[in-house]
mmCIF file of the N, C-alpha and C atoms, coordinates in Angstrom:
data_MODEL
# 
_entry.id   MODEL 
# 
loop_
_atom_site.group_PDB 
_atom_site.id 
_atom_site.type_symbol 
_atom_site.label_atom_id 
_atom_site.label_alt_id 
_atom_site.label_comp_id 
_atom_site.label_asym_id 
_atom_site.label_entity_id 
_atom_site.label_seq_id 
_atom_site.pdbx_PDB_ins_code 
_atom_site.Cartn_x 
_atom_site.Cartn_y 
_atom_site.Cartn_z 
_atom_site.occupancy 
_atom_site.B_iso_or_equiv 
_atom_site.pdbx_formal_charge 
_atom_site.auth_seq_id 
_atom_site.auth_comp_id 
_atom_site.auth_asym_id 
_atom_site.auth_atom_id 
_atom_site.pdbx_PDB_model_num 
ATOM 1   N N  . UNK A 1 1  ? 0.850  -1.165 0.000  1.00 0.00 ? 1  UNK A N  1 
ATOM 2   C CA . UNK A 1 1  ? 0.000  0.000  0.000  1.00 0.00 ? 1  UNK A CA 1 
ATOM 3   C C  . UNK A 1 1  ? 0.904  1.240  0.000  1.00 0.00 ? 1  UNK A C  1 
ATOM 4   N N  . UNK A 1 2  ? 0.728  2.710  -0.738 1.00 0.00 ? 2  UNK A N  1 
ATOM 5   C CA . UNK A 1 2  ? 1.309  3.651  -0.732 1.00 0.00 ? 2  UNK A CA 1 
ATOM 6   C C  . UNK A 1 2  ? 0.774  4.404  0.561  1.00 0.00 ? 2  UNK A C  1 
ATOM 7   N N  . UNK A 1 3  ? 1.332  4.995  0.992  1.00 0.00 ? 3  UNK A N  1 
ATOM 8   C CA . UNK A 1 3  ? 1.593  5.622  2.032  1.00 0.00 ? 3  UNK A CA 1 
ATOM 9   C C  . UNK A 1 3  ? 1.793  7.403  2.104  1.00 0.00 ? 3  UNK A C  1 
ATOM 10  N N  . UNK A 1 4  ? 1.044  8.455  2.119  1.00 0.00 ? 4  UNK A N  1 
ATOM 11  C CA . UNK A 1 4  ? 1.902  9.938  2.375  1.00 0.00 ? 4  UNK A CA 1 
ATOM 12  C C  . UNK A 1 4  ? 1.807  10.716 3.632  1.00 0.00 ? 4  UNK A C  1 
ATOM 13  N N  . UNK A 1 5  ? 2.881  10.869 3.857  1.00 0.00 ? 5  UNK A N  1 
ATOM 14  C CA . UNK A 1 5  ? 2.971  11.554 5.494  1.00 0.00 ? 5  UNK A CA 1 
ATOM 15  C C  . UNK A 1 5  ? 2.945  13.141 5.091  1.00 0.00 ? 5  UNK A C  1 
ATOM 16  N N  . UNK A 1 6  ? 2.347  14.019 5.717  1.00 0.00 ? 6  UNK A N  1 
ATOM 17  C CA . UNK A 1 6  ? 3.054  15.313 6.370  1.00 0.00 ? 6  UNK A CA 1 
ATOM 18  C C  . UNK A 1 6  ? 2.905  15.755 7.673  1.00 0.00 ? 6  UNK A C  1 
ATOM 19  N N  . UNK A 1 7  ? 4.061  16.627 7.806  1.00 0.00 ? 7  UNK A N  1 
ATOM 20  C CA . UNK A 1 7  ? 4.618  16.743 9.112  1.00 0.00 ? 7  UNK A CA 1 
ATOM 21  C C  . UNK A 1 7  ? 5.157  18.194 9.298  1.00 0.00 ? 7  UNK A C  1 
ATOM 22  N N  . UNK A 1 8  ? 4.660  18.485 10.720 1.00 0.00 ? 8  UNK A N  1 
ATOM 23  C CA . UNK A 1 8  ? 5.650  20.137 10.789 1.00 0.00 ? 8  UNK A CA 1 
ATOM 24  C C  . UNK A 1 8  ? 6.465  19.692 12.184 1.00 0.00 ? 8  UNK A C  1 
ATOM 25  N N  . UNK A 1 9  ? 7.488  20.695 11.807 1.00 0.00 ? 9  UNK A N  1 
ATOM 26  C CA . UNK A 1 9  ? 8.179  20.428 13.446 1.00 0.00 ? 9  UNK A CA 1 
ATOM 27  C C  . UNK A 1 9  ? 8.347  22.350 14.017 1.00 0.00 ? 9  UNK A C  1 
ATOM 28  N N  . UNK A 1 10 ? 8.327  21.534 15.187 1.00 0.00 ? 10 UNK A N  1 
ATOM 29  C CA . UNK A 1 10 ? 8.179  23.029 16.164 1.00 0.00 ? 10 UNK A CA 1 
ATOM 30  C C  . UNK A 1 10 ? 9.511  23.095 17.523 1.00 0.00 ? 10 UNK A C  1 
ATOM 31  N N  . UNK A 1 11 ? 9.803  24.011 17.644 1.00 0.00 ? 11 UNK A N  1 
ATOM 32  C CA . UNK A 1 11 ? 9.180  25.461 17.481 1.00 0.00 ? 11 UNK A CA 1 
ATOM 33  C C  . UNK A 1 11 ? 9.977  26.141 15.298 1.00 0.00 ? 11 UNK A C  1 
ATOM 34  N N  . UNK A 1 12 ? 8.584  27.062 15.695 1.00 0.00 ? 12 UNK A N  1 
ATOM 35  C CA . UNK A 1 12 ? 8.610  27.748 14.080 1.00 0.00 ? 12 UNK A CA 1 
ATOM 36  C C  . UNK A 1 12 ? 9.571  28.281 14.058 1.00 0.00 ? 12 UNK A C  1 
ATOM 37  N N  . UNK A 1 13 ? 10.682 29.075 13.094 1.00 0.00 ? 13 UNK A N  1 
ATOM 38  C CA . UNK A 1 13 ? 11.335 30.041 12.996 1.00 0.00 ? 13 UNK A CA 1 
ATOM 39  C C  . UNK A 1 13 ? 11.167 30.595 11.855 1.00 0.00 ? 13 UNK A C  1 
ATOM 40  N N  . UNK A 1 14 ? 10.459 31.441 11.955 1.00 0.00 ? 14 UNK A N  1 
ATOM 41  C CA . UNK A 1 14 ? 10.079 32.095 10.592 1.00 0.00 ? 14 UNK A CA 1 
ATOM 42  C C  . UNK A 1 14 ? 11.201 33.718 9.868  1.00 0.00 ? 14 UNK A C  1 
ATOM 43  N N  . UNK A 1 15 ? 12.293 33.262 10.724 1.00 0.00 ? 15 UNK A N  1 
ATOM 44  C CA . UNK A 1 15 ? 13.729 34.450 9.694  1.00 0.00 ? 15 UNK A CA 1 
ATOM 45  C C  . UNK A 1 15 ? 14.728 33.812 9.818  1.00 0.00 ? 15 UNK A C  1 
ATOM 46  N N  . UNK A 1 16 ? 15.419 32.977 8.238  1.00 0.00 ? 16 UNK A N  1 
ATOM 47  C CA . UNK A 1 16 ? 16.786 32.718 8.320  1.00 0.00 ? 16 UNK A CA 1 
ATOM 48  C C  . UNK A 1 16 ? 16.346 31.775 7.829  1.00 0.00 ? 16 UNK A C  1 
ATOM 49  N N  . UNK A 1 17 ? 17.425 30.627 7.527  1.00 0.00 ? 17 UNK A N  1 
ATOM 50  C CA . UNK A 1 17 ? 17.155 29.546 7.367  1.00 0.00 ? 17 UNK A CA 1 
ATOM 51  C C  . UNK A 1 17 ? 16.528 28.672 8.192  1.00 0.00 ? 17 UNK A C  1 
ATOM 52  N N  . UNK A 1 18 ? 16.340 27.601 8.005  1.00 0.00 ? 18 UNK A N  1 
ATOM 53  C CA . UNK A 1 18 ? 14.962 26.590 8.977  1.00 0.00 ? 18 UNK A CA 1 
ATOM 54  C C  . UNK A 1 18 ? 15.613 25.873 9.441  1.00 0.00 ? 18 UNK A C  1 
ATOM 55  N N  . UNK A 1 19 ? 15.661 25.970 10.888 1.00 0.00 ? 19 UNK A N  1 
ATOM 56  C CA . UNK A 1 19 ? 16.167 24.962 12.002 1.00 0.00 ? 19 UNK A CA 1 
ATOM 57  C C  . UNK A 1 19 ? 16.965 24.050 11.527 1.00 0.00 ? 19 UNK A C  1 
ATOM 58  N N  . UNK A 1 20 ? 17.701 22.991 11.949 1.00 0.00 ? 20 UNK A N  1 
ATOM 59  C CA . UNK A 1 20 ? 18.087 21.706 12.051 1.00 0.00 ? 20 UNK A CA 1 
ATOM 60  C C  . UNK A 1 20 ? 16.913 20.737 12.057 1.00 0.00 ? 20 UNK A C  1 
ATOM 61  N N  . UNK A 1 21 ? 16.191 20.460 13.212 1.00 0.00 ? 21 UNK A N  1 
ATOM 62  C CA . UNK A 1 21 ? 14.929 19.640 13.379 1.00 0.00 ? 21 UNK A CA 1 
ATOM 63  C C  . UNK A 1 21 ? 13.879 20.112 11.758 1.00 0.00 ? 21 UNK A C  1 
ATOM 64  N N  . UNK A 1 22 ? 14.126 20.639 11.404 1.00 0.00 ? 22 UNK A N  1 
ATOM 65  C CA . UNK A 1 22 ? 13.423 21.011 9.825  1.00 0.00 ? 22 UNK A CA 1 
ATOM 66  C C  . UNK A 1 22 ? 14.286 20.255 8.851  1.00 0.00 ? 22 UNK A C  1 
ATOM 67  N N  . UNK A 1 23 ? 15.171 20.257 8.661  1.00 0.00 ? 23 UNK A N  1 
ATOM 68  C CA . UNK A 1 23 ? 16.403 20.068 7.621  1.00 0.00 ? 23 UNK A CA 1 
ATOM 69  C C  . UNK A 1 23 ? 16.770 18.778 8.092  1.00 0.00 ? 23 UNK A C  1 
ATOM 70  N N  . UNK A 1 24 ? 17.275 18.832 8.923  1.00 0.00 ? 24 UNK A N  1 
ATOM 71  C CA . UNK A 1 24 ? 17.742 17.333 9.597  1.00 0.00 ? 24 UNK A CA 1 
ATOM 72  C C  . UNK A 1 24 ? 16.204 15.604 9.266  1.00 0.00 ? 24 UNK A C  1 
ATOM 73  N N  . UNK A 1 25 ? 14.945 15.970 9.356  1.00 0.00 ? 25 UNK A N  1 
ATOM 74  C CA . UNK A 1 25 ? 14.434 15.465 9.181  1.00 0.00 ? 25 UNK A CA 1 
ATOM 75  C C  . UNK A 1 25 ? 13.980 14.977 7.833  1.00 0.00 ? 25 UNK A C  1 
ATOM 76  N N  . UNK A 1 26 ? 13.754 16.193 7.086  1.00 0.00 ? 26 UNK A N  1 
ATOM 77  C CA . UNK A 1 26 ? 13.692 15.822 5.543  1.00 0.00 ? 26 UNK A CA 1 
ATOM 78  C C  . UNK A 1 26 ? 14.972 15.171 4.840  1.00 0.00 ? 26 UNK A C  1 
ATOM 79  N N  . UNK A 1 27 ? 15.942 15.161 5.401  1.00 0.00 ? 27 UNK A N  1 
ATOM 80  C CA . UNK A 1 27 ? 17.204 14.219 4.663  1.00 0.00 ? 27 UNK A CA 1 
ATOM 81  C C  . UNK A 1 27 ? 17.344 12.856 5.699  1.00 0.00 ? 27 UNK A C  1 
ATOM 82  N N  . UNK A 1 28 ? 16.179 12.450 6.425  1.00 0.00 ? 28 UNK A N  1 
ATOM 83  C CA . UNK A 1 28 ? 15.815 11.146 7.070  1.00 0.00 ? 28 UNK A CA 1 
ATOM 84  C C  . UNK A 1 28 ? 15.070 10.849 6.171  1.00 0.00 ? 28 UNK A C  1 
ATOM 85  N N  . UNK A 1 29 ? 14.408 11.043 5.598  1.00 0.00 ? 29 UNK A N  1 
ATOM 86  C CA . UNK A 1 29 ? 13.412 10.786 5.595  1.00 0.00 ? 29 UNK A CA 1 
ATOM 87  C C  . UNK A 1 29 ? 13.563 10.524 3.138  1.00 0.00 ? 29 UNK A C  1 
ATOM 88  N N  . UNK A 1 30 ? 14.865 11.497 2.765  1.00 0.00 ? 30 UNK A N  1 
ATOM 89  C CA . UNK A 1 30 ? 15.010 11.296 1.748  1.00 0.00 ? 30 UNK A CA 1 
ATOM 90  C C  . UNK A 1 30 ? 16.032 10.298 1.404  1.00 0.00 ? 30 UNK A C  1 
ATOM 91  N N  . UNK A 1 31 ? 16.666 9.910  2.433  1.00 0.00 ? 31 UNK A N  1 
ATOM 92  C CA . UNK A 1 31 ? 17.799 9.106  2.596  1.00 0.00 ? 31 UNK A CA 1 
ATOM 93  C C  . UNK A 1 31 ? 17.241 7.457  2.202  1.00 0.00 ? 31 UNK A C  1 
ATOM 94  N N  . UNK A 1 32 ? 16.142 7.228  2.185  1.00 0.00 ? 32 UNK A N  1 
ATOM 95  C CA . UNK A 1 32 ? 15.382 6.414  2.255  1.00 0.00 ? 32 UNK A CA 1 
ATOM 96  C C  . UNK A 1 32 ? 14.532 5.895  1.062  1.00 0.00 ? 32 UNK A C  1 
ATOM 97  N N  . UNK A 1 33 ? 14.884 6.635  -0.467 1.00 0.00 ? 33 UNK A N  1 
ATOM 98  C CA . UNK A 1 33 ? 14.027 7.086  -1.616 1.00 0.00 ? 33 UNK A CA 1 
ATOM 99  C C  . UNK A 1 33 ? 13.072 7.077  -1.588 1.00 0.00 ? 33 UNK A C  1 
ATOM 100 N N  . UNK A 1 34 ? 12.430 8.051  -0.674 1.00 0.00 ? 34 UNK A N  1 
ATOM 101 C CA . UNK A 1 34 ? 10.952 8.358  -0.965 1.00 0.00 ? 34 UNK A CA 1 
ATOM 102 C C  . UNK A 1 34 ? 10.563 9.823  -1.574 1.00 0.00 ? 34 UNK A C  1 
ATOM 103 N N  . UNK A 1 35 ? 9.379  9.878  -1.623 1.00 0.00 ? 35 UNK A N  1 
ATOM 104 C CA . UNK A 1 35 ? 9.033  11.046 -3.015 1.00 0.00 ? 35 UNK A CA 1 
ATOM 105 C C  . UNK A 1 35 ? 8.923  12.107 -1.383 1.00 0.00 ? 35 UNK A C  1 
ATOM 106 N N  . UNK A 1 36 ? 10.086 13.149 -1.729 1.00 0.00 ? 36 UNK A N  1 
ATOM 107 C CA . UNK A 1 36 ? 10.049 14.183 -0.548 1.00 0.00 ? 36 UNK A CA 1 
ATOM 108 C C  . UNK A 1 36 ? 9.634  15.416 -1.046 1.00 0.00 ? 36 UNK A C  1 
ATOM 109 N N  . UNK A 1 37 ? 8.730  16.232 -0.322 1.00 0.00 ? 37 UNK A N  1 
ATOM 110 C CA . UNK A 1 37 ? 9.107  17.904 -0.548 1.00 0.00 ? 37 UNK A CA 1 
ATOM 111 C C  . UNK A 1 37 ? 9.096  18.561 0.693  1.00 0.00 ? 37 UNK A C  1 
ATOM 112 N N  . UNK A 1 38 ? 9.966  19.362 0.611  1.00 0.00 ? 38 UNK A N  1 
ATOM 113 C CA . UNK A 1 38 ? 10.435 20.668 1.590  1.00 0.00 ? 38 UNK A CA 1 
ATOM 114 C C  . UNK A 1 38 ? 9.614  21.861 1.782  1.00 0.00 ? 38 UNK A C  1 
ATOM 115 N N  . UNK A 1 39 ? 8.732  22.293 2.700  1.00 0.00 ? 39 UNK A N  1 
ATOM 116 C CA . UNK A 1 39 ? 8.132  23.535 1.849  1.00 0.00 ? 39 UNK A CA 1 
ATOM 117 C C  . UNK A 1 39 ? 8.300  24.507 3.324  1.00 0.00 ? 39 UNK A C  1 
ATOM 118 N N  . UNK A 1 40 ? 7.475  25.486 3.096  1.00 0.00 ? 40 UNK A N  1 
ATOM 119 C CA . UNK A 1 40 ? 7.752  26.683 4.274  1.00 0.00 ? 40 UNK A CA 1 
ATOM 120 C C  . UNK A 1 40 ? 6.458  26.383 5.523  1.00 0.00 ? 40 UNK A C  1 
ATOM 121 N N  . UNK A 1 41 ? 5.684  25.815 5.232  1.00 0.00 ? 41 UNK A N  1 
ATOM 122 C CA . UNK A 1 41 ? 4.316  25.280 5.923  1.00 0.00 ? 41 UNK A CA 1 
ATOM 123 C C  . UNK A 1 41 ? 4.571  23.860 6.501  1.00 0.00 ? 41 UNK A C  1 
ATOM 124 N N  . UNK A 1 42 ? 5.757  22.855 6.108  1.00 0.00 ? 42 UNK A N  1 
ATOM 125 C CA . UNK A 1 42 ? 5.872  21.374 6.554  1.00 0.00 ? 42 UNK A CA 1 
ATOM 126 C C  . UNK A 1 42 ? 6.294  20.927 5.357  1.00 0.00 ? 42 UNK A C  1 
ATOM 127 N N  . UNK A 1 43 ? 6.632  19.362 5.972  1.00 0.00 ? 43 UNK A N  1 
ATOM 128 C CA . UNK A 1 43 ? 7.530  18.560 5.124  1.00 0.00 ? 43 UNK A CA 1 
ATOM 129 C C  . UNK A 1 43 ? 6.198  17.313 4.882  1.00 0.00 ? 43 UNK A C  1 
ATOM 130 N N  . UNK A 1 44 ? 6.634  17.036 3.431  1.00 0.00 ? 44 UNK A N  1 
ATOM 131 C CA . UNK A 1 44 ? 5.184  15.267 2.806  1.00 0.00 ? 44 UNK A CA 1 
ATOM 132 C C  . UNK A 1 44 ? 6.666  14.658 2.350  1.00 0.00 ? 44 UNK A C  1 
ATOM 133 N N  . UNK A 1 45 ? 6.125  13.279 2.662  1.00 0.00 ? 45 UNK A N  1 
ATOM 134 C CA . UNK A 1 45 ? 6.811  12.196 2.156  1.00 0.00 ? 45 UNK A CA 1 
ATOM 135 C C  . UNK A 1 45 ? 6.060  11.610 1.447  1.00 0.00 ? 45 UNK A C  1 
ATOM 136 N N  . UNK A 1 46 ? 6.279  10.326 0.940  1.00 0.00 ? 46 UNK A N  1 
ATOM 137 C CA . UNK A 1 46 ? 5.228  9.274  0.235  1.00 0.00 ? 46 UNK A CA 1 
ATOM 138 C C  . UNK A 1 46 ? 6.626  8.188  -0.643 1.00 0.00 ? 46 UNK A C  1 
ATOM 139 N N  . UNK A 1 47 ? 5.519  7.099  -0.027 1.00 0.00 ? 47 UNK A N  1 
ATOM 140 C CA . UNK A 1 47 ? 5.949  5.698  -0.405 1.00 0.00 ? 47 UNK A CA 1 
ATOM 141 C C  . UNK A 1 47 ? 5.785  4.708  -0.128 1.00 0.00 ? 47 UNK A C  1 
ATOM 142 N N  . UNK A 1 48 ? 5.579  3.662  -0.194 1.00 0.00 ? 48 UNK A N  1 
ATOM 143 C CA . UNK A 1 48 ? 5.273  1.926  0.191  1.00 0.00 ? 48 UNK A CA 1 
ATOM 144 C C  . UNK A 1 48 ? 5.211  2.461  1.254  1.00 0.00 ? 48 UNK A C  1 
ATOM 145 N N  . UNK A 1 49 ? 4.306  1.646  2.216  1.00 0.00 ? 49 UNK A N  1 
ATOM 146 C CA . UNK A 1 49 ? 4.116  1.429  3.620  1.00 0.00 ? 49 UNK A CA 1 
ATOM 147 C C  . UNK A 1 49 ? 4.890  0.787  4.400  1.00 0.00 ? 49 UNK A C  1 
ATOM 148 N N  . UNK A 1 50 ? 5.869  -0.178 3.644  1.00 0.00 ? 50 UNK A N  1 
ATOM 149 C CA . UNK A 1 50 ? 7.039  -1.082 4.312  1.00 0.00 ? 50 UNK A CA 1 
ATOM 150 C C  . UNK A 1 50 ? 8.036  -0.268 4.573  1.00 0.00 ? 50 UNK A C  1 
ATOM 151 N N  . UNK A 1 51 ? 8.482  0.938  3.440  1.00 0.00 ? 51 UNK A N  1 
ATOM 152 C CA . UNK A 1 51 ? 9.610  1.853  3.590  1.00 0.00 ? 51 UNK A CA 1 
ATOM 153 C C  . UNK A 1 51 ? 9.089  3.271  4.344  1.00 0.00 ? 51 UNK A C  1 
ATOM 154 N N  . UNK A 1 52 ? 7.790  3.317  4.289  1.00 0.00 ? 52 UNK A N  1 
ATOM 155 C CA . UNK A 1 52 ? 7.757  5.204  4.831  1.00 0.00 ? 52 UNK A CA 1 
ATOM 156 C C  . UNK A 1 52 ? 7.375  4.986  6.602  1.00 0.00 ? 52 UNK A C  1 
ATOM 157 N N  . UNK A 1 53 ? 6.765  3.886  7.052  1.00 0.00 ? 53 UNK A N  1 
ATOM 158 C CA . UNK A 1 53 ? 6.149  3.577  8.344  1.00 0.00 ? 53 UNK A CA 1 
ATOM 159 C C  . UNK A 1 53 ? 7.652  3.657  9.145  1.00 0.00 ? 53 UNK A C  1 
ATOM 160 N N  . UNK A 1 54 ? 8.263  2.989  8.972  1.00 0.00 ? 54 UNK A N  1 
ATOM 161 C CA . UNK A 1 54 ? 9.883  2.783  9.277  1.00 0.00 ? 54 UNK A CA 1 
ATOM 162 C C  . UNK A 1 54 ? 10.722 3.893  9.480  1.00 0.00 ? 54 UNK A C  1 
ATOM 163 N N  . UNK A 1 55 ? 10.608 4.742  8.096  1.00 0.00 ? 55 UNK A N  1 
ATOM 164 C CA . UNK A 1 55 ? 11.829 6.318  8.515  1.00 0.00 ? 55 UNK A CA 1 
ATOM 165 C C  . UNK A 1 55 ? 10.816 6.805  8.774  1.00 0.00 ? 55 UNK A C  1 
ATOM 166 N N  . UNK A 1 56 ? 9.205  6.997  8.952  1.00 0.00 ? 56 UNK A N  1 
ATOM 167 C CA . UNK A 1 56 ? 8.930  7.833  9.781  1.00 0.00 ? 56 UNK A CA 1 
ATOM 168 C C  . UNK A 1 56 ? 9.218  8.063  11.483 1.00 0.00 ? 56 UNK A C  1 
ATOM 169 N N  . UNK A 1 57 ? 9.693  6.423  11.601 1.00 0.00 ? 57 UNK A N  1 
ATOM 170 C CA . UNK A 1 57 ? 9.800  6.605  13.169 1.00 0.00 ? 57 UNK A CA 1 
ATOM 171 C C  . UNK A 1 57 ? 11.298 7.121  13.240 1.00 0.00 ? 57 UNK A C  1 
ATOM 172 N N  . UNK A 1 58 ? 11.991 6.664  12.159 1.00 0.00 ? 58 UNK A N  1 
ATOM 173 C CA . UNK A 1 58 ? 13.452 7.619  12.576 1.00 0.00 ? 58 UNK A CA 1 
ATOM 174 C C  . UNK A 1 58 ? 13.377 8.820  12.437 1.00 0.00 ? 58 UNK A C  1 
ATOM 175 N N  . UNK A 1 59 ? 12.389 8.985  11.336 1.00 0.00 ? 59 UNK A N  1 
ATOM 176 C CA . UNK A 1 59 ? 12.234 11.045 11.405 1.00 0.00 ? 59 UNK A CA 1 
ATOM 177 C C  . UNK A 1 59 ? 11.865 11.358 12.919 1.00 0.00 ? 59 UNK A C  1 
ATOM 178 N N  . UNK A 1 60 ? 11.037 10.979 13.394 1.00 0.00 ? 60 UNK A N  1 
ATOM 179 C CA . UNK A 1 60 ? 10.583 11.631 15.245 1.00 0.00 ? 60 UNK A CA 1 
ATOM 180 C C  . UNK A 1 60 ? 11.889 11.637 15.821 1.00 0.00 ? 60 UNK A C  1 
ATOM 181 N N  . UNK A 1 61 ? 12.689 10.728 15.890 1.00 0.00 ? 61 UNK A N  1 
ATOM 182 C CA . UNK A 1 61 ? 13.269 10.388 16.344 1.00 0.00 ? 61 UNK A CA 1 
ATOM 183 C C  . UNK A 1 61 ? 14.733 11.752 16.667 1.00 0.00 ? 61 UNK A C  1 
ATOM 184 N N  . UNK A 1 62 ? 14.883 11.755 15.033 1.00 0.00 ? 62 UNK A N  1 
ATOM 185 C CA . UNK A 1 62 ? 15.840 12.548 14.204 1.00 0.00 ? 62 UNK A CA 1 
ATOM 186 C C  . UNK A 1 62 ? 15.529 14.083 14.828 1.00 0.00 ? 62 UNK A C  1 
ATOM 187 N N  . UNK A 1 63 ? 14.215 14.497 14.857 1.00 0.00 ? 63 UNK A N  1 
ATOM 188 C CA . UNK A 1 63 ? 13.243 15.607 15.269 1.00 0.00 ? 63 UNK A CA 1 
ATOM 189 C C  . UNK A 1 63 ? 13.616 16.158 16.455 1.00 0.00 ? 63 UNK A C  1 
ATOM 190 N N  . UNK A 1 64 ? 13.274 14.933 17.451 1.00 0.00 ? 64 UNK A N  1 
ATOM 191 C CA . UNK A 1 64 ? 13.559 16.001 18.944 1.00 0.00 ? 64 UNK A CA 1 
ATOM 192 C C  . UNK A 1 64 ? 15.135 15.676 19.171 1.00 0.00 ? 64 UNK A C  1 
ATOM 193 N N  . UNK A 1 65 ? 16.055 14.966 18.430 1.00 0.00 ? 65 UNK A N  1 
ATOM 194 C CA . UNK A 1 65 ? 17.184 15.108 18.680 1.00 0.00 ? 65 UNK A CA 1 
ATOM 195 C C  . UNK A 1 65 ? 18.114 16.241 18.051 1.00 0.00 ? 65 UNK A C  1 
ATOM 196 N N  . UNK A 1 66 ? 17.210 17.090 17.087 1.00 0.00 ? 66 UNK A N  1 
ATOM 197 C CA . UNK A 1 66 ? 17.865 18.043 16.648 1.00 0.00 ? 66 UNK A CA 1 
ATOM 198 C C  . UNK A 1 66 ? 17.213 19.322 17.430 1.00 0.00 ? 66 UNK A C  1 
ATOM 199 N N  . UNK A 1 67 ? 16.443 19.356 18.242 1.00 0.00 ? 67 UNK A N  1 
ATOM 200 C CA . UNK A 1 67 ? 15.519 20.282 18.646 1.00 0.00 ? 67 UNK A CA 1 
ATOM 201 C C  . UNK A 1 67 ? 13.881 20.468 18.716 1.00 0.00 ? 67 UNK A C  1 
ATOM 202 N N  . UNK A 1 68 ? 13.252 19.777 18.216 1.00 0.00 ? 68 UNK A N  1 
ATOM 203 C CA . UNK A 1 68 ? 12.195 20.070 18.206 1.00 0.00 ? 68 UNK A CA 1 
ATOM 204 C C  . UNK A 1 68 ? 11.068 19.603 19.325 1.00 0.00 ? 68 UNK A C  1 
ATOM 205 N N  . UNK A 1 69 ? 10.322 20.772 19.609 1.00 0.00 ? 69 UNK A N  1 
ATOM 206 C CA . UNK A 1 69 ? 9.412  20.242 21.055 1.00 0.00 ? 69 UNK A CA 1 
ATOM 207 C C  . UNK A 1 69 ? 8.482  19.759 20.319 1.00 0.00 ? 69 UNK A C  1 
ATOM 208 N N  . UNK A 1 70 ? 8.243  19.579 19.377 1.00 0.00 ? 70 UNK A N  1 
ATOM 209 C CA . UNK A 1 70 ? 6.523  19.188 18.935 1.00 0.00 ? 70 UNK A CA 1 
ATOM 210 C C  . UNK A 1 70 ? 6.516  19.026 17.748 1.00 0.00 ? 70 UNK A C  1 
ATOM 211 N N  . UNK A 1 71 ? 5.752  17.540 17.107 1.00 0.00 ? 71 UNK A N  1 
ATOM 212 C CA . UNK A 1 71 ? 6.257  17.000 15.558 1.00 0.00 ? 71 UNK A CA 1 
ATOM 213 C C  . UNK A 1 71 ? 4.608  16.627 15.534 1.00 0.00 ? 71 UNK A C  1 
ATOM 214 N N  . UNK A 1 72 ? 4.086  17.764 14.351 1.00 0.00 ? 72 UNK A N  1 
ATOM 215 C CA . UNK A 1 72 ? 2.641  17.226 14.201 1.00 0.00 ? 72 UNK A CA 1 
ATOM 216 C C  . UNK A 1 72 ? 2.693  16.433 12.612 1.00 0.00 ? 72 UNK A C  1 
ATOM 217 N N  . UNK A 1 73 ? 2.450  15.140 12.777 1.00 0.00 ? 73 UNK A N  1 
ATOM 218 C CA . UNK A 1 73 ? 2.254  13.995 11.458 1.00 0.00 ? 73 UNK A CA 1 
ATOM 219 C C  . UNK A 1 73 ? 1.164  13.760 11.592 1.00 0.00 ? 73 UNK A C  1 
ATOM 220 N N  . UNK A 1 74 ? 0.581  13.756 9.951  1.00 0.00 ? 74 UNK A N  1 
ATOM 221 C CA . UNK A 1 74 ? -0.427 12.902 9.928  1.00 0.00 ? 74 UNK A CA 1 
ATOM 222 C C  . UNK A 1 74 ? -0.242 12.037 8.202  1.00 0.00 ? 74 UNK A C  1 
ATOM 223 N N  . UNK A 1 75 ? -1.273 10.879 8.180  1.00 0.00 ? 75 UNK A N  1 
ATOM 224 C CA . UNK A 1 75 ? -0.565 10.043 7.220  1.00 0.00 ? 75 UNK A CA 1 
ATOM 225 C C  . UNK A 1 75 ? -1.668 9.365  6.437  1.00 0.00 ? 75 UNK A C  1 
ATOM 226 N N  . UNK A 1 76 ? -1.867 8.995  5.404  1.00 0.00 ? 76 UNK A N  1 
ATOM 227 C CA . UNK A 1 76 ? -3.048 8.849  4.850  1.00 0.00 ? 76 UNK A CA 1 
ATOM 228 C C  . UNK A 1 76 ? -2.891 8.053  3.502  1.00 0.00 ? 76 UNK A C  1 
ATOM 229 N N  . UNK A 1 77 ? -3.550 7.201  3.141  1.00 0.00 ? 77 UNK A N  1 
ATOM 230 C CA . UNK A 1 77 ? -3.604 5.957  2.017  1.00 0.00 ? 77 UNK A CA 1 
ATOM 231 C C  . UNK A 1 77 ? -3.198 7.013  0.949  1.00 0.00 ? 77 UNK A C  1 
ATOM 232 N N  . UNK A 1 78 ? -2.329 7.032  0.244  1.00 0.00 ? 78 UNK A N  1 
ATOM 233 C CA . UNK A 1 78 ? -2.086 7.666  -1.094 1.00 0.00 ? 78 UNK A CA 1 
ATOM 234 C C  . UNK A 1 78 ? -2.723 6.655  -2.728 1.00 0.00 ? 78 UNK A C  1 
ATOM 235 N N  . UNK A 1 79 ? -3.261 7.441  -3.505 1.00 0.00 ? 79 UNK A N  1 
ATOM 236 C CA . UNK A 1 79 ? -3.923 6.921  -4.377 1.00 0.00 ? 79 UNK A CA 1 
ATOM 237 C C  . UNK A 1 79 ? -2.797 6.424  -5.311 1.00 0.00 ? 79 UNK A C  1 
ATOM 238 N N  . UNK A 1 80 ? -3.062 5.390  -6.020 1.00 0.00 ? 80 UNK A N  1 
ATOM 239 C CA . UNK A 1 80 ? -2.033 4.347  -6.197 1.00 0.00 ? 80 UNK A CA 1 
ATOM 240 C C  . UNK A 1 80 ? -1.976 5.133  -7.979 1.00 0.00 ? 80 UNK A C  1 
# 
């Protein structure tokens, strides 16, 4: 089954470049070949359910170890 996550991590910083816990997570999460985008609102992944269920838990993981107090995901059947 395909799989697409998005996700924001907090706290926001909205001047400069974007955190670590921002950056640090989307190259978990691309490290992994899944279909990634970066944007200014949160990060989507998408891919098999065997490969995205898996680095999603290393993305949390990746998240509050770079900083982040609060990782809102949500994840939803992607149309095949």
């Amino acid at each position: 089954m395909r799989l697409r996550a998005e996700f924001t991590t907090e706290p926001f910083d909205g001047e400069g470049n974007p955190p670590p816990h921002a950056t640090e997570t989307f190259a978990a999460l691309e490290k992994h070949g899944l279909t990634c985008e970066f944007g200014p609102l949160g990060t989507s992944a998408a891919g098999p359910d065997e490969v995205l269920l898996p680095a999603l838990q290393e993305m949390l993981a990746v998240a509050f170890s770079h900083g982040a107090s609060r990782v809102t995901l949500q994840v939803e059947q992607a149309d095949e």
